[in-house]
C-alpha angles and dihedrals in degrees: 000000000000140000094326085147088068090229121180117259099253111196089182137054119173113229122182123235100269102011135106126227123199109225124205113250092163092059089218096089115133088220101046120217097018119063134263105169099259081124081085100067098036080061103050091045095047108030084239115134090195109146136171129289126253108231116180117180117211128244116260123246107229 
């Protein structure tokens, strides 16, 4: 299954310093690019076990 939710490419996601954001590997997330869960059923209705992406950003040196 690929981008049947017609999003957008997104070359940039913000991330703050410390923080973690959940990135869409399913591409039929509500929120693209972050996740929702829809991963889950794509799952269950494909026999796939893809999931999001775990993405930290650093903290910044002053």
């Amino acid at each position: 299954m690929i981008n049947t939710q017609n999003h957008p490419d997104r070359d940039k996601i913000e991330v703050a310093a410390g923080k973690t954001a959940w990135i869409c590997r399913c591409w039929q997330s509500g929120k693209f690019p972050y996740c929702d869960g829809s991963h889950r059923k794509v799952n269950a209705d494909t026999g796939d076990h893809v999931g999001p992406i775990g993405v930290t950003a650093g903290k910044t040196e002053a």
